[in-house]
C-alpha positions in Angstrom: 0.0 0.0 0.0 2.8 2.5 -0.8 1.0 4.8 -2.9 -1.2 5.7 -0.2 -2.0 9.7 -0.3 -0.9 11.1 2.9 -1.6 14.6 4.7 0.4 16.6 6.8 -0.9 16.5 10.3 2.4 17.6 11.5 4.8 15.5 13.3 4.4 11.9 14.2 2.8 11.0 17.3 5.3 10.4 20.0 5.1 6.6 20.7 4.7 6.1 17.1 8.8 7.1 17.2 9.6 3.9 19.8 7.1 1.2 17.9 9.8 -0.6 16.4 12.3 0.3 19.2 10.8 -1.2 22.3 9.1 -3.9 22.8 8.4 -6.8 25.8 10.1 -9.9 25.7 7.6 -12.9 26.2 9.8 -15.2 28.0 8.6 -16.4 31.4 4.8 -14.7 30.9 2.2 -16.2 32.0 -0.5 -15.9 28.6 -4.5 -16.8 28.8 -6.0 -17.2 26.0 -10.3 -17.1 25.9 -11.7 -19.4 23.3 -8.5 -21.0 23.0 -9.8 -24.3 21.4 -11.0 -22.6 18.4 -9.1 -21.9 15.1 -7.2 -18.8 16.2 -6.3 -19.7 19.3 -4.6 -23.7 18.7 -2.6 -21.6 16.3 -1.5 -18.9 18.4 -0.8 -21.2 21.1 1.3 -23.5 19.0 2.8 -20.9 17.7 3.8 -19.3 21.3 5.2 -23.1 22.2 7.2 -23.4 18.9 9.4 -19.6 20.1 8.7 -18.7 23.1 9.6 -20.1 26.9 6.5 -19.2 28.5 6.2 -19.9 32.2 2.7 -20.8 31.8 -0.1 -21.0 29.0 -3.2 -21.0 29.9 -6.3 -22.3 27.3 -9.4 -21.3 28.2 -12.6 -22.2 26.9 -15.8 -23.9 27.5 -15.9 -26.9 25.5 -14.5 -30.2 26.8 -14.6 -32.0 23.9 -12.2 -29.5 22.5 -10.1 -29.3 25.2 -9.4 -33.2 25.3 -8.7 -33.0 21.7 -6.3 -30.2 21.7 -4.6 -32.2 24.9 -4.2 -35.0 22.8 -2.1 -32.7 20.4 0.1 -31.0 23.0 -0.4 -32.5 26.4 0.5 -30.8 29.3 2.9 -33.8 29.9 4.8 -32.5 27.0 4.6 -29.0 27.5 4.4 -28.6 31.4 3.4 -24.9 31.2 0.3 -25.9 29.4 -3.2 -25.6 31.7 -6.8 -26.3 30.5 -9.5 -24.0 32.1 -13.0 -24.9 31.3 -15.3 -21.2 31.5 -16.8 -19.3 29.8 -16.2 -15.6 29.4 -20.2 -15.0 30.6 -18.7 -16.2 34.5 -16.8 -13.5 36.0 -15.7 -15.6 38.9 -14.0 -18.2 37.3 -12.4 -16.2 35.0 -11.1 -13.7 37.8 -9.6 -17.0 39.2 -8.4 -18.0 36.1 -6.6 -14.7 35.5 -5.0 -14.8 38.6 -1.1 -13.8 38.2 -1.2 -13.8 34.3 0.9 -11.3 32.4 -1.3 -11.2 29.8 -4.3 -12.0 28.2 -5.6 -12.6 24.5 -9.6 -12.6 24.0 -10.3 -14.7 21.1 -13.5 -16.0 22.7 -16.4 -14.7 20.8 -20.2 -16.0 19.4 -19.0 -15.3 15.3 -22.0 -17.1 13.3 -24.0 -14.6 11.9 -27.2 -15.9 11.0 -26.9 -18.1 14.9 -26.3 -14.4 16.2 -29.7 -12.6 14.4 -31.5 -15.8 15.6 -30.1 -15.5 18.8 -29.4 -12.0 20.0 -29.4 -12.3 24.0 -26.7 -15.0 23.6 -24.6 -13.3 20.9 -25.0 -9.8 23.7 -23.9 -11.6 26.1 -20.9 -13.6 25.1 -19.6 -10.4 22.7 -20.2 -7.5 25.3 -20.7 -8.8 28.3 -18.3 -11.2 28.0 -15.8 -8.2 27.1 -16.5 -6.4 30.3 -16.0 -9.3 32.1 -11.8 -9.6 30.5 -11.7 -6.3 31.1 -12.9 -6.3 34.8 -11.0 -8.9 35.7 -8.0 -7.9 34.1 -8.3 -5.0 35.9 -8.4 -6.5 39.1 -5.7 -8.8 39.0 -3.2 -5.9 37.1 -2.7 -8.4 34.2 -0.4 -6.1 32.6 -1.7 -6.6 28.8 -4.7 -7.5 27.0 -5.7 -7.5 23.3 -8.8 -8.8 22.0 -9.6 -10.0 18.3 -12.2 -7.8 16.5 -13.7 -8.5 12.9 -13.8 -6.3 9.8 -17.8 -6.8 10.2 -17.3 -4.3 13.6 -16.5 -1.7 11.1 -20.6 0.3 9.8 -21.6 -3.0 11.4 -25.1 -4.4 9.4 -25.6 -7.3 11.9 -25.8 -7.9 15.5 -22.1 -10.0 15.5 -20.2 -6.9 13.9 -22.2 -4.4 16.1 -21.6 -6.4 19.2 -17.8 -6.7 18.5 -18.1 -3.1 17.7 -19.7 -2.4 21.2 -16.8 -5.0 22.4 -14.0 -2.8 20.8 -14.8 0.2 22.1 -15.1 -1.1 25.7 -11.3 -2.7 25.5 -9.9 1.1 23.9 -12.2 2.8 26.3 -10.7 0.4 29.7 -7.3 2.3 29.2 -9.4 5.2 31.1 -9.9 2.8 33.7 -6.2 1.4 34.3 -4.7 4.8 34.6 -1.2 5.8 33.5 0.6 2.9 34.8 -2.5 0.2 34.9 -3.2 -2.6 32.3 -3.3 -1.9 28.9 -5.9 -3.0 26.4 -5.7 -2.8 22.6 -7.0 -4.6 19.8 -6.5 -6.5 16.5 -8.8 -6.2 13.7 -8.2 -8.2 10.1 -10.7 -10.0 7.7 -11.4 -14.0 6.5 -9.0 -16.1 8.0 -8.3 -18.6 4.7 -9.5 -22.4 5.7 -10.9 -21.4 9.4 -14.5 -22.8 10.6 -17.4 -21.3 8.6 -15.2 -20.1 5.6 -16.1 -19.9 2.4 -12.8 -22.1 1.1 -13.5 -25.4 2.9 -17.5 -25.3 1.8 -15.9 -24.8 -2.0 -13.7 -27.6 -0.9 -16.5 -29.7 0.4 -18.6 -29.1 -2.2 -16.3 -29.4 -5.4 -15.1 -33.0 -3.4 -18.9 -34.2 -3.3 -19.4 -33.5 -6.5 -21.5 -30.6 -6.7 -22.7 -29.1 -10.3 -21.8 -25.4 -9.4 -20.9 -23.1 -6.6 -23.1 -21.2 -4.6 -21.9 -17.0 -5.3 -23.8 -14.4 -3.5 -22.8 -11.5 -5.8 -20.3 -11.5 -9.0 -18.8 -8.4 -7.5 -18.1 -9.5 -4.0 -14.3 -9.2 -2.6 -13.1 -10.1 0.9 -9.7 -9.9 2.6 -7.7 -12.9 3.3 -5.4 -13.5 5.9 -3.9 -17.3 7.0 -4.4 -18.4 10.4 -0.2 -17.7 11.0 -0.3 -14.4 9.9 -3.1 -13.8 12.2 -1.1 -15.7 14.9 1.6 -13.8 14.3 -0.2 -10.6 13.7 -1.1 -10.8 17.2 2.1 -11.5 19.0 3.9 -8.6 17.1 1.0 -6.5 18.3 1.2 -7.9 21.9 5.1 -7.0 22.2 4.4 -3.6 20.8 1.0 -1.8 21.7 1.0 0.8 24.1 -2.8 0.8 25.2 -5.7 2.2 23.0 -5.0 1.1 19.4 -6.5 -1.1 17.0 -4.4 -2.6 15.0 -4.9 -3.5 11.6 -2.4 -5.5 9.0 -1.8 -4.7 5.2 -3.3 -8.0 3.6 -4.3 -8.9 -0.1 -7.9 -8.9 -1.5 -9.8 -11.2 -3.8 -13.1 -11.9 -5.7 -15.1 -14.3 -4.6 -15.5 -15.8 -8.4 -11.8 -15.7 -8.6 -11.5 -17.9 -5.3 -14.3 -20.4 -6.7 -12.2 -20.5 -10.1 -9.3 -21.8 -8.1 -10.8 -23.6 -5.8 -13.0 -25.8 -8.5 -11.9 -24.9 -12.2 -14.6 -25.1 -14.2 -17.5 -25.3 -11.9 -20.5 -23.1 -12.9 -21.5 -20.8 -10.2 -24.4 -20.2 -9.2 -25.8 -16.6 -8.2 -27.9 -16.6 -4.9 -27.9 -12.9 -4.1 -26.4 -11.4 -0.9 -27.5 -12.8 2.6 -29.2 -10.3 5.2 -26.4 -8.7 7.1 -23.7 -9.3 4.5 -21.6 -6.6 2.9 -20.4 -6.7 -0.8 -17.2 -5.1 0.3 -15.3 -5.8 3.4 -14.3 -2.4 5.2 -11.4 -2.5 7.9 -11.2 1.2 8.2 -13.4 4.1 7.5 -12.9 7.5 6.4 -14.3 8.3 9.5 -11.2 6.7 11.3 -8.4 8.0 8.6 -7.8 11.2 11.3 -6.8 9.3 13.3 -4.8 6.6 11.5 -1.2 6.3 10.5 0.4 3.6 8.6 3.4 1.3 9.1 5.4 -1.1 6.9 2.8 -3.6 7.6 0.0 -2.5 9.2 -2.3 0.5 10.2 -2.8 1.9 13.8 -6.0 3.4 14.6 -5.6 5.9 17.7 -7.9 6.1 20.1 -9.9 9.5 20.4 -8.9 9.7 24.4 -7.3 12.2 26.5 -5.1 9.6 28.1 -3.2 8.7 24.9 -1.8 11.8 25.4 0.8 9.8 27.7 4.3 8.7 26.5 5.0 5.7 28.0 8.5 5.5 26.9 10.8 7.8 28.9 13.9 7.4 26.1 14.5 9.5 23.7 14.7 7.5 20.1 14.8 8.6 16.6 11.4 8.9 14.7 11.0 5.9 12.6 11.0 7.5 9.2 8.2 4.9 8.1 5.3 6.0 9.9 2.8 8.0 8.1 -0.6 9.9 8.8 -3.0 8.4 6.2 -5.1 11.0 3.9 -8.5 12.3 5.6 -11.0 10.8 3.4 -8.7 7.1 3.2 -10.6 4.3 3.1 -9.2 0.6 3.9 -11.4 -1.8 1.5 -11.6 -5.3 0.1 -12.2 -3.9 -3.4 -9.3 -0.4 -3.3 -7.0 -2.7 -2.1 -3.6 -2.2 -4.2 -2.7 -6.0 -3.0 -4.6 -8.3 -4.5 -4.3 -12.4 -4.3 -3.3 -14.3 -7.3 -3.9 -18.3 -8.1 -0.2 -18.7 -7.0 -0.9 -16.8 -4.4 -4.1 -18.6 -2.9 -2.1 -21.8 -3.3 0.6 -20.9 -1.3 -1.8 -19.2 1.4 -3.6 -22.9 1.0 -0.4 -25.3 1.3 0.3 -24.3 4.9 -1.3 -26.0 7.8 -5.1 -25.2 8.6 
């Protein structure tokens, strides 16, 4: 995205300076992970036991099932610092006890079907919000010293409950800086699009389908793009963004677009498709960040950084003076982060390669 227009809104914020210069080492955290069975979180976690020598990972979740399957992968006889904590992120109680003495925690727990969420708002409410206050209360009261949650491109003009709720759930995580004061906890979030080959994805239902034999593909709209991201980018998305946030952002990565006929194409060549016209609460277009944010959004090498709109990010957090990164960039006013103005876009090669890795 280098040929991104840019404004001149003077000099660089003063943290932005440090972002690549300081960051937290991971070694000897304790880490809790909410929803930690599901597709995100077995990455992330392998992915913390593969480079990291954690003092102690903690999955937590409510789904047995789950929990003796993923122990059968990595048992805590092989990795010792490995605990399973059945919860839910609806009981405050046990997850203030499961919080206890943990460095830092990543909220990947979250109800993300979005016809199960219209059908079932209450639930959806209180998983999604409620269960966001909940991390953040706790976190709060047992000075876990970072948290960052996972958000959805669908939290951005949300048209369903899911995406408004995780909209409602970002803006309590920025908005709990207020609450931790100057020294406190800090809470940030990560925000990125389809996650190529997770539950509920469009590729593995093209896969399923092309393998039963199906006589054409099932496309909402011919015009319909999404982002893609693989689950290890996402994984590592979020550690870079763990040993770097300073409290208040949202934190969104630079990743490649495609149209949905050009993913059915590869996925099945030669496969008619089918139209079946959009579904209630769908977008044609994915959105990750508004013109409405672009004040307050710079851009990195990889990623963008939304501020938060706060008096308490007027802190500096870092007390040593370092030179300005020269990469860091306010965004133009009216930009606009899309699926379909992308200037990365996702090739056949490219899908292959995003498809060869493990899922």
């Amino acid at each position: 995205m280098d040929d991104i227009a840019h404004t001149d809104k003077g000099s660089s914020p003063k943290w932005l300076s440090h972002f690549y210069d300081s960051s937290i080492s991971l070694k000897d955290k304790s880490i809790l992970v909410t929803g930690g069975t599901g597709s995100f979180g077995k990455r992330f976690i392998s992915s913390l036991l593969e480079r990291y020598d954690v003092r102690r990972l903690i999955i937590y979740s409510r789904d047995e099932l789950k929990q003796y399957e993923m122990q059968q992968e990595l048992s805590p006889q092989r990795y010792p610092c490995l605990r399973y904590f059945i919860g839910d992120v609806r009981d405050r109680d046990r997850l203030e006890m499961a919080t206890r003495e943990v460095n830092i925690v990543v909220h990947a727990a979250a109800l993300k079907h979005v016809p199960a969420a219209e059908y079932n708002p209450t639930e959806c409410i209180r998983t999604n919000v409620f269960g966001a206050e909940n991390v953040v209360h706790c976190a709060l009261r047992n000075n876990v010293e970072r948290v960052i949650a996972l958000s959805t491109d669908k939290a951005v003009s949300p048209l369903n409950l899911y995406g408004a709720s995780k909209l409602a759930a970002d803006k309590i995580f920025v908005a709990a800086n207020n609450l931790a004061g100057s020294k406190g906890t800090m809470f940030s979030v990560v925000r990125y699009g389809n996650v190529v080959g997770s539950r509920g994805s469009v590729v593995p239902l093209f896969e399923r389908l092309a393998r039963a034999g199906a006589t054409n593909l099932p496309i909402t709209d011919v015009r319909m793009t999404r982002f893609w991201i693989t689950l290890q980018q996402g994984a590592d998305f979020v550690i870079s963004s763990i040993m770097t946030m300073r409290g208040g952002e949202i934190f969104v990565p630079k990743i490649p677009s495609m149209k949905i006929t050009d993913l059915a194409r590869c996925l099945a060549p030669g496969l008619p498709h089918e139209i079946i016209g959009i579904r209630p609460g769908e977008k044609l277009h994915e959105v990750l960040i508004t013109e409405d944010d672009s004040p307050n959004t710079y851009e990195l090498r990889d990623r963008f950084i939304i501020e938060p709109a706060f008096p308490f990010w007027t802190r500096d957090p870092v007390e040593n003076g370092v030179d300005e990164v020269q990469d860091v960039r306010p965004v133009a006013e009216d930009f606009r982060y899309a699926s379909n103005n992308n200037t990365q876009w996702l090739d056949e090669e490219g899908l292959r390669e995003y498809l060869s890795g493990p899922r």
